[in-house]
BAMARRO-40105 format. One line per field, with one value per residue (C-alpha): x, y, z; residue number from 1. Coordinates in nm, 3 decimals. Example, Ala and Ser with C-alpha at 12.3 -4.5 7.8 and 13.67 -1.06 7.14 Angstrom:
px 1.230 1.367
py -0.450 -0.106
pz 0.780 0.714
resi 1 2
***
This chain:
px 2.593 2.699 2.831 2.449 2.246 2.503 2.448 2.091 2.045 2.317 2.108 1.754 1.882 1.984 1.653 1.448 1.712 1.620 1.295 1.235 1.244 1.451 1.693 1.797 1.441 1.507 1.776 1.473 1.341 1.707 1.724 2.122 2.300 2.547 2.544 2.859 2.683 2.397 2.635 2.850 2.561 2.375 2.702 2.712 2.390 2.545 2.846 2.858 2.922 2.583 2.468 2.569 2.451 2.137 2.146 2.211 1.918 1.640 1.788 1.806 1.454 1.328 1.505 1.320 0.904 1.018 1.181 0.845 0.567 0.595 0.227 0.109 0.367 0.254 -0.111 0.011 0.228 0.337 0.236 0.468 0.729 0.531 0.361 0.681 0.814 0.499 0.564 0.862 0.760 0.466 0.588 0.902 1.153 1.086 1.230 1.529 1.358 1.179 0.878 0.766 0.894 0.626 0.375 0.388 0.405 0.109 -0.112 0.027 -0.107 -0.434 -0.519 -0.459 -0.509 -0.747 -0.811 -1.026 -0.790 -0.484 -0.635 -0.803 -0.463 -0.251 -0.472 -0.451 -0.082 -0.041 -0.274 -0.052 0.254 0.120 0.030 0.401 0.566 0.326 0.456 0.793 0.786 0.626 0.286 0.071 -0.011 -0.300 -0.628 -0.866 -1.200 -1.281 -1.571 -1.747 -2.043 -1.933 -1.713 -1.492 -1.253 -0.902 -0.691 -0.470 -0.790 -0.886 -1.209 -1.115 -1.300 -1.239 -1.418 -1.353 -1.294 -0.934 -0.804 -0.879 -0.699 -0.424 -0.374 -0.346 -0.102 0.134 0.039 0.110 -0.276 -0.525 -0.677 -1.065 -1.317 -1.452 -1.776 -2.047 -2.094 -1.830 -1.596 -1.467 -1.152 -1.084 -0.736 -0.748 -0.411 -0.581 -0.653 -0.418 -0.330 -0.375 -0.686 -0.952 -1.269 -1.586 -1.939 -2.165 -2.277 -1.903 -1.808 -2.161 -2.069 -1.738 -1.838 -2.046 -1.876 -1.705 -1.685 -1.782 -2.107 -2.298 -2.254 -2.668 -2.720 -2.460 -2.616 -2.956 -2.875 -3.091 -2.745 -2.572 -2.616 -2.462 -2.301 -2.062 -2.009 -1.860 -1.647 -1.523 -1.413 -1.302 -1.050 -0.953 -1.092 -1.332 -1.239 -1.465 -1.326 -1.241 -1.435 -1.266 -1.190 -1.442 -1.235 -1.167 -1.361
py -2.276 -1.933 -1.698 -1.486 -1.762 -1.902 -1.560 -1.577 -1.931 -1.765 -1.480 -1.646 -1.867 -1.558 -1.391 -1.724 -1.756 -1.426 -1.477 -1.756 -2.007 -2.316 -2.203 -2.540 -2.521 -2.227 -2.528 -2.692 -2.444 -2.325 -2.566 -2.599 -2.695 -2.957 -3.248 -3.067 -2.681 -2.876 -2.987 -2.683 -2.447 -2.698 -2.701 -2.330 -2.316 -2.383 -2.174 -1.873 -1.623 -1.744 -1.705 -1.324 -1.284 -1.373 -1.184 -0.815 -0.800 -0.936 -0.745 -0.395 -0.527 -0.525 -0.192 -0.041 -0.183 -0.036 0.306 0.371 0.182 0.288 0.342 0.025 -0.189 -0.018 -0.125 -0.495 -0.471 -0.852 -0.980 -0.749 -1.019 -1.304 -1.003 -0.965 -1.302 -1.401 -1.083 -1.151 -1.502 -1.432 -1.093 -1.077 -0.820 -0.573 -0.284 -0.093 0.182 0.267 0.395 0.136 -0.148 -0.024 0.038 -0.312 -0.441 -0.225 -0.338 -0.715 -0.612 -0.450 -0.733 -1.004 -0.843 -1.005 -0.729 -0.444 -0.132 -0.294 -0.317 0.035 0.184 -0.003 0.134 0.463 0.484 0.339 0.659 0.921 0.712 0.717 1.075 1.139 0.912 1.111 1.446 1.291 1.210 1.490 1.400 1.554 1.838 2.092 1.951 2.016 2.130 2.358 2.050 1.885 1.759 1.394 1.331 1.037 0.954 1.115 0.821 0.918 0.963 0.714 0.660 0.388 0.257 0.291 0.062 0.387 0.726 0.777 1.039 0.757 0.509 0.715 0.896 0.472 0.430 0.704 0.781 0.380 0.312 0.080 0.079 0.183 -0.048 -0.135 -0.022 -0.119 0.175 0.277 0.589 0.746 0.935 1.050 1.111 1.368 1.578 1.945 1.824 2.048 1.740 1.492 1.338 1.419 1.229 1.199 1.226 0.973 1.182 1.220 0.889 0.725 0.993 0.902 0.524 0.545 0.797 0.483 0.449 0.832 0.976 1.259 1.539 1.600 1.169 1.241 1.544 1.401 1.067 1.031 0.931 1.227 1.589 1.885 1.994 1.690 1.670 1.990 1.904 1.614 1.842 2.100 1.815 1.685 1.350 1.385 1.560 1.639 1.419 1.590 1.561 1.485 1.708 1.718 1.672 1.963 1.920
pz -1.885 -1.916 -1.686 -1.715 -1.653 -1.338 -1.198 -1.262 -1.101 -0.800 -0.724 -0.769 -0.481 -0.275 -0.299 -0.232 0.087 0.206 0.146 0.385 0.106 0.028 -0.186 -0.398 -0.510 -0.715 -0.911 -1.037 -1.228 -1.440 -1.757 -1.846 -1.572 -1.544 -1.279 -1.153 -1.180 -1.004 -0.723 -0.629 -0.625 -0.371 -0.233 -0.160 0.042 0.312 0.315 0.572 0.280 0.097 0.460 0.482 0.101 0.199 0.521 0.414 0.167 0.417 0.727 0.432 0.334 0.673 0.750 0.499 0.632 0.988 0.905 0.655 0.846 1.206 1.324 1.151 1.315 1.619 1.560 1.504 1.842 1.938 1.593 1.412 1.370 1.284 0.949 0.887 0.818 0.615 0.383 0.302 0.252 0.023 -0.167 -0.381 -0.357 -0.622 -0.511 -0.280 -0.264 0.141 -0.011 -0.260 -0.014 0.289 -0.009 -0.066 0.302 0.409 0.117 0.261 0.603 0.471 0.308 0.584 0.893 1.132 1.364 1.234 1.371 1.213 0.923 0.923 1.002 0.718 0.498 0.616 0.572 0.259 0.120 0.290 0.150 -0.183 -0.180 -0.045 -0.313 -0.589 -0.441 -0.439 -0.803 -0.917 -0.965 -0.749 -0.988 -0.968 -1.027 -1.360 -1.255 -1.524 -1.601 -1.332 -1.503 -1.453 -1.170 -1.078 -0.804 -0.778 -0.860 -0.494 -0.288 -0.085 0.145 0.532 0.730 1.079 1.383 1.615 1.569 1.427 1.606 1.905 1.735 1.639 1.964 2.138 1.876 1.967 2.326 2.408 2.568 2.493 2.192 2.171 2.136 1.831 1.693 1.470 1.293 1.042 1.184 0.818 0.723 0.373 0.226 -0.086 -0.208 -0.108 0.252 0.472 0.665 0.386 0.604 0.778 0.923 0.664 0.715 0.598 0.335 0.188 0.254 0.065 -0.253 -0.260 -0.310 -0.571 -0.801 -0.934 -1.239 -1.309 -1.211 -1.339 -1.078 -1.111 -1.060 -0.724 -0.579 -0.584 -0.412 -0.100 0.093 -0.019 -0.055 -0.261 0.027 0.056 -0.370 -0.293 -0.018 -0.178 -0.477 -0.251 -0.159 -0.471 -0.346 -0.686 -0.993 -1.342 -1.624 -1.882 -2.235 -2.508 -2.784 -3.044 -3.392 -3.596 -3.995
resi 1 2 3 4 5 6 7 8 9 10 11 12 13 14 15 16 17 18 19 20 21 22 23 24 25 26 27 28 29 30 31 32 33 34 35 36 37 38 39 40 41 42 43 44 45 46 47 48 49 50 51 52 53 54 55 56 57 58 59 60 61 62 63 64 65 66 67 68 69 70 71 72 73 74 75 76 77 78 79 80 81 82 83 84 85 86 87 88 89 90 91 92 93 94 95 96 97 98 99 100 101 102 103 104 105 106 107 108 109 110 111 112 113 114 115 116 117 118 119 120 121 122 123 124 125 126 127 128 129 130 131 132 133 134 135 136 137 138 139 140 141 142 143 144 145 146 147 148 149 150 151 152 153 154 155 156 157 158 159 160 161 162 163 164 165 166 167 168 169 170 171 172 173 174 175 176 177 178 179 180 181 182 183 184 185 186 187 188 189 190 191 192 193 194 195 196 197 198 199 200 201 202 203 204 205 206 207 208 209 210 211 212 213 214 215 216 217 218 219 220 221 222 223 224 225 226 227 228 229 230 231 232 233 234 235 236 237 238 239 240 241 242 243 244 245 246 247 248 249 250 251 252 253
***
């Protein structure tokens, strides 16, 4: 075997280690090895430096979900640990970077949370993350309006569902109380790039608009809705939570 292919095999078995995952399993799936390449690297599992290998990049890992996803870690409380460890099970490492790691482990949480305020709070800050990683990276740039005949969402905006009102859930979060009880009716918040804050809550009327104009909706077809109302269109582009699509160029003859 060569020497990139040994360090291939080597490091696949540090990541599945890290990972919460037998690492000699990661052996049957490298074609080349010798019966002795076979036995040393089975023979290595066990060594205290494979241990520490193994160690830095889940403890850096884990460093990374609880410097970047504080207030949903607060929402999961006593079942933080046990989120943890089945992320890190179930989701590669794909990244080192803090913002793209919590990205990931929110969207884990968002989509296997049990409890409708953990949930409604992973959510949550995984649109304010992504809005900060676009800003980050340069791409939250000024929005074209000059057409909004057909409108469609802003690819950053995002529309949650809360089971209470938010700044309740929120303020529990922070403040260390008891979280509110949940309700039947759906509490929303909207995240858009031109909200001062980033967020705010949504009226029904908003939140209904902002659900159908996908794929893109005429702005005439929206307005008229018996949900919605012009009033909340325009709020919604007011935000930058919708934007006009822009029309193609016709070609020049």
């Amino acid at each position: 075997m060569g020497l990139r292919e040994w360090q291939a095999a080597l490091g696949g078995m540090v990541e599945a280690h890290a990972s919460g995952r037998d690492p000699r399993a990661v052996l049957d799936t490298v074609d080349g090895l010798s019966d002795g390449e076979q036995r040393w690297l089975r023979g290595v599992a066990d060594t205290p430096g494979f241990e520490l290998s193994s160690y830095v990049p889940r403890w850096w890992r884990k460093r990374r979900v609880t410097r970047s996803a504080r207030l949903t870690l607060a929402a999961l409380g006593g079942d933080a640990e046990d989120t943890w460890d089945r992320y890190r099970r179930a989701v590669p490492c794909s990244t080192l970077f803090f913002l793209a790691e919590a990205l990931d482990f929110l969207a884990f949480v968002a989509r296997t949370a049990e409890r409708a305020h953990v949930r409604a709070v992973a959510e949550l800050e995984r649109a304010l993350l992504a809005l900060q990683q676009a800003a980050l990276e340069g791409e939250l740039l000024e929005v074209d309006q000059t057409s909004e005949e057909q409108l469609e969402r802003h690819p950053l905006a995002a529309l949650v569902a809360f089971q209470a009102p938010a700044e309740a859930v929120l303020g529990a979060l922070v403040t260390g109380a008891v979280m509110p009880a949940e309700q039947a009716t759906p509490q929303w918040v909207l995240v858009a790039p031109k909200l001062p804050r980033r967020w705010r809550p949504a009226t029904p009327q908003e939140a209904h608009a902002f659900q159908v104009c996908e794929p893109a909706t005429e702005r005439k077809t929206l307005e008229t809705l018996p949900e919605t109302a012009p009033e909340a269109v325009a709020s919604l582009l007011a935000a930058a939570a919708l934007r006009g699509v822009r029309r193609a160029a016709a070609n020049p003859r």
